[in-house]
C-alpha positions as CSV (number, residue, x, y, z in Angstrom):
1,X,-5.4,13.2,5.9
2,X,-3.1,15.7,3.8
3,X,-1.9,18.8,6.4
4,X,-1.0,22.1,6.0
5,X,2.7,23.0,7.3
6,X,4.3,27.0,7.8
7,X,8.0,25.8,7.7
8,X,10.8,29.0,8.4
9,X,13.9,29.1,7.2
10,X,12.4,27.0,3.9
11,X,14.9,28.2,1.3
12,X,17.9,25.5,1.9
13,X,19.2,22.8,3.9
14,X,17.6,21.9,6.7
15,X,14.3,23.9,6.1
16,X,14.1,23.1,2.4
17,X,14.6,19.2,3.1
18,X,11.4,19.2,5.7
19,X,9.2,21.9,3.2
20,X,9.9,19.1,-0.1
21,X,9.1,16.1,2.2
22,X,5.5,17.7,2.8
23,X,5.0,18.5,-0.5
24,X,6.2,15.0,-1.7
25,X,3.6,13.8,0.4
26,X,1.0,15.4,-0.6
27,X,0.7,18.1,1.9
28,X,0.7,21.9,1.5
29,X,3.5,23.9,2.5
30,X,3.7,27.7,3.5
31,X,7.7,28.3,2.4
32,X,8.7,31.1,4.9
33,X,12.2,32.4,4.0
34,X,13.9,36.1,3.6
35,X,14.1,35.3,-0.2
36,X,12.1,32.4,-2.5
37,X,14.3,29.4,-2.8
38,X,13.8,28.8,-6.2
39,X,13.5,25.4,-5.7
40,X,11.6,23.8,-9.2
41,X,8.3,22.5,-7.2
42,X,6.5,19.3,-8.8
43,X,3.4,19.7,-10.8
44,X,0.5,19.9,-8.2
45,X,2.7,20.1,-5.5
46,X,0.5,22.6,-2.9
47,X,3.5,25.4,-1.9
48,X,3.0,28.7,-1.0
49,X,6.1,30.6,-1.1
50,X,6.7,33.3,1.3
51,X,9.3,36.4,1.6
52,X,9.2,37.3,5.4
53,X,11.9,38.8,7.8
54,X,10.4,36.6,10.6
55,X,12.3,39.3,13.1
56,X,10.0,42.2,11.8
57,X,7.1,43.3,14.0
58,X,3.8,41.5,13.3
59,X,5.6,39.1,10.6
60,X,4.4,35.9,12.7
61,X,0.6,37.0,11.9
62,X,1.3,37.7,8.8
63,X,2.7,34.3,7.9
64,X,-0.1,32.5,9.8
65,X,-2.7,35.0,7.5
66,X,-1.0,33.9,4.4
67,X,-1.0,30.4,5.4
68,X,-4.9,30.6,6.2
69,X,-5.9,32.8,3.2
70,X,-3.9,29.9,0.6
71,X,-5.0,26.5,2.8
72,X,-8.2,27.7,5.2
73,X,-5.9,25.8,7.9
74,X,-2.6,25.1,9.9
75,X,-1.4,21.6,11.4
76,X,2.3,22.1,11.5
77,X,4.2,24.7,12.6
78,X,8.1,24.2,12.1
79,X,10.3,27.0,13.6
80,X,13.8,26.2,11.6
81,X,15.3,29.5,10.8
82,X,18.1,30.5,12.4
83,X,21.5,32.3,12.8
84,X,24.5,31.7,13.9
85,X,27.0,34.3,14.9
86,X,30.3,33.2,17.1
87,X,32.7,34.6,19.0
88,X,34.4,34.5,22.5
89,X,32.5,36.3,25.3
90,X,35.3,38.8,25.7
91,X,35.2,39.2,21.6
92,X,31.3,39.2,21.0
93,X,29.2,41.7,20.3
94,X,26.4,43.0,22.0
95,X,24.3,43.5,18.2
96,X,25.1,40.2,17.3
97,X,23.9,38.4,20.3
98,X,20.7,40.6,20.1
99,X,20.2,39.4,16.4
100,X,21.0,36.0,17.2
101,X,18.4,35.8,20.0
102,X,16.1,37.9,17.9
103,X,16.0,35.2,14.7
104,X,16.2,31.6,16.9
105,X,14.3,32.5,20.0
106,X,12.2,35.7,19.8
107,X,11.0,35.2,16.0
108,X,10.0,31.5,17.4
109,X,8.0,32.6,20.1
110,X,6.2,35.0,18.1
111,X,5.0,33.0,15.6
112,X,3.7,29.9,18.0
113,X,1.4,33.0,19.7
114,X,0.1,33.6,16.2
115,X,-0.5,30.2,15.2
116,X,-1.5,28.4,18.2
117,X,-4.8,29.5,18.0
118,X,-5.4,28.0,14.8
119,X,-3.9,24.8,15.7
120,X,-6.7,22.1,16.5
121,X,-6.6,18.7,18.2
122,X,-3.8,16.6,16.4
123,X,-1.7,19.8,15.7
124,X,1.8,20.0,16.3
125,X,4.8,22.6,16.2
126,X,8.0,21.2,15.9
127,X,11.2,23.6,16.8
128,X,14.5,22.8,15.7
129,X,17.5,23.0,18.5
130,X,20.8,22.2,18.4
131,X,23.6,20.3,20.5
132,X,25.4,23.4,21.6
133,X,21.9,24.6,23.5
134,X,22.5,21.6,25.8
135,X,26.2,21.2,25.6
136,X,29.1,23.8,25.8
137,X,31.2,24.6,22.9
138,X,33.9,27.5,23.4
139,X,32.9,30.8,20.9
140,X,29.0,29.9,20.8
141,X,27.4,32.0,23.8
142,X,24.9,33.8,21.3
143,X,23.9,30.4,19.7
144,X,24.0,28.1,22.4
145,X,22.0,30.4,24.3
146,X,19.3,31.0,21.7
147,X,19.1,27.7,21.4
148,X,19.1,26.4,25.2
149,X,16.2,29.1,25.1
150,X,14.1,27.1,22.0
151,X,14.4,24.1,24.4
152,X,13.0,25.6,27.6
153,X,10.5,27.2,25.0
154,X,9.5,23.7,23.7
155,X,8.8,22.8,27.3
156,X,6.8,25.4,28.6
157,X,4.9,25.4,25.1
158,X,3.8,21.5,25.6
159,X,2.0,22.1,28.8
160,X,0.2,25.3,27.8
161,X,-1.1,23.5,24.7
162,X,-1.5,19.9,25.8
163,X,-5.1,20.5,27.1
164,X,-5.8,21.3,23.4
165,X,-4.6,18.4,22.2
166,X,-1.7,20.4,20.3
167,X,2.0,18.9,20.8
168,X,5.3,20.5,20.9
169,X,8.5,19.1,20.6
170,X,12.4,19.8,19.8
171,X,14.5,17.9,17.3
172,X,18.0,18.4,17.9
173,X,20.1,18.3,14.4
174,X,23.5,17.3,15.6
175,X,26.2,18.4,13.0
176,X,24.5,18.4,9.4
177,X,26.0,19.2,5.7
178,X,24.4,22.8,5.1
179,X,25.0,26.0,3.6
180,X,25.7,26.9,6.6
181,X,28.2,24.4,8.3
182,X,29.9,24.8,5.0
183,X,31.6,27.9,6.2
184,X,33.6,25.3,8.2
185,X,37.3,24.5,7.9
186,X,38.2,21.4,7.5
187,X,40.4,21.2,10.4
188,X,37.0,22.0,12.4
189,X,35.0,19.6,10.3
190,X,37.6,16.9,10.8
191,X,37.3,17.2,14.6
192,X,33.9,17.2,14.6
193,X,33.6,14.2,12.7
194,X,36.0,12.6,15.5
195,X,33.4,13.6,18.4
196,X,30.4,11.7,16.4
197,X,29.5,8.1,17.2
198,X,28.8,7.0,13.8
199,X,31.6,9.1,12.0
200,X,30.1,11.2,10.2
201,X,27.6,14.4,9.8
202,X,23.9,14.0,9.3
203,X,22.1,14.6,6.0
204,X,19.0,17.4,5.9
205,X,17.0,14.4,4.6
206,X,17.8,12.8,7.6
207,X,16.6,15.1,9.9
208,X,13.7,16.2,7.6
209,X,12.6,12.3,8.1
210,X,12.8,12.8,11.8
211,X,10.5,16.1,12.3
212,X,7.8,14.2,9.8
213,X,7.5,11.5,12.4
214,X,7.7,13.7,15.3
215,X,4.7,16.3,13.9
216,X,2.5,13.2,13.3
217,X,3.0,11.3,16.5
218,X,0.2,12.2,18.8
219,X,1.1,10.8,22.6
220,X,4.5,12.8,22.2
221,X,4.9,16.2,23.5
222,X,7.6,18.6,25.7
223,X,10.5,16.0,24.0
224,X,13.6,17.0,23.1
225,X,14.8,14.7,20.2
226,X,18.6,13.7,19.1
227,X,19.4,13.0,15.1
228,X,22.9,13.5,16.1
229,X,24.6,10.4,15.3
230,X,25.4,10.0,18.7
231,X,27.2,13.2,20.0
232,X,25.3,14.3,22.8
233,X,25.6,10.8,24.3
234,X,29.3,11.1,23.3
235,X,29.8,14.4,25.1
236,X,27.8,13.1,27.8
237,X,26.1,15.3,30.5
């Protein structure tokens, strides 16, 4: 049966990859990103495109409207947008923590409350994490706390909607080529690349194939998932 997905953060990397598996599949997509992607859609390919501040008041419901309005349904919810902003706890800034916490954790939790009663039996919402909310890494406070938060979120989430047959989950990307790790030196990047098992970073495509499988796999729920090529096991506990 084709499903209906809200995918944030839609416009690149991560996001983008899970948004053009759906619509490869035949699903229908509602794109949610500050600005369009302008990715060139295929013919036929069910995508509604959709220019939301997901931090603004009331921006949850009015994603979930849209998405009802275009597809008279939801079955996937996938909260990927997100921001990173480092710095040292004696260096970082009390705005930037705030924003940080306001676009991974808040805008999350907003927009499962508006959609999760829409969601029927066989629904699922998938959040994305990240290895620094379960691991420490020097200079990521605002992050790794946002993202620690999307994992206790997850949690919580799975119980509340298990009796309705809805499941929740968290995949973990580990470190992934993106616009965003881009901004990465390559001393950083080569050190990274030392810390991970299989040697090297993980593909959006990758992780895109791993939140497909988790949103349609019915008997899991509250799981937090690794498509890290090993890192958390190599940083261990």
């Amino acid at each position: 049966m084709q499903r209906v997905w809200i995918v944030t953060g839609a416009s690149r990397g991560i996001g983008e990859a899970i948004a053009a598996k759906a619509a490869a599949g035949g699903d229908a997509v509602a794109c949610v990103a500050r600005s369009p992607s302008g990715r060139p859609w295929a013919a036929g390919a069910r995508v509604l495109e959709l220019a939301e501040d997901l931090t603004a008041e009331h921006a949850g419901e009015r994603v979930v409207a849209a998405a009802l309005e275009a597809f008279g349904r939801i079955d996937v919810v996938v909260n990927n947008a997100g921001l990173h902003r480092g710095g040292r706890i004696e260096t970082l800034l009390d705005e930037d923590f705030e924003r940080v916490l306001a676009t991974n954790l808040r805008a999350p939790l907003r927009l499962c409350r508006a959609a999760a009663p829409h969601l029927r039996a066989g629904g699922a919402i998938v959040n994305i994490g990240a290895v620094v909310g379960l691991r420490g890494f020097p200079g990521d406070s605002a992050y790794g706390s946002s993202k620690a938060g999307v994992a206790g979120l997850t949690r919580v989430l799975a119980i509340e909607l298990a009796r309705r047959g809805v499941t929740v989950n968290c995949v973990i990307p580990g470190f992934t080529e993106t616009e965003m790790t881009a901004a990465v030196d390559e001393r950083a990047r080569k050190r990274l690349r030392e810390r991970i098992p299989l040697g090297r970073p993980c593909t959006p495509e990758e992780v895109a194939d791993v939140v497909h499988w988790v949103a349609g796999s019915p008997s899991m729920t509250g799981a937090l998932i690794p498509v890290d090529g090993g890192l958390m096991a190599a940083l261990g506990s």
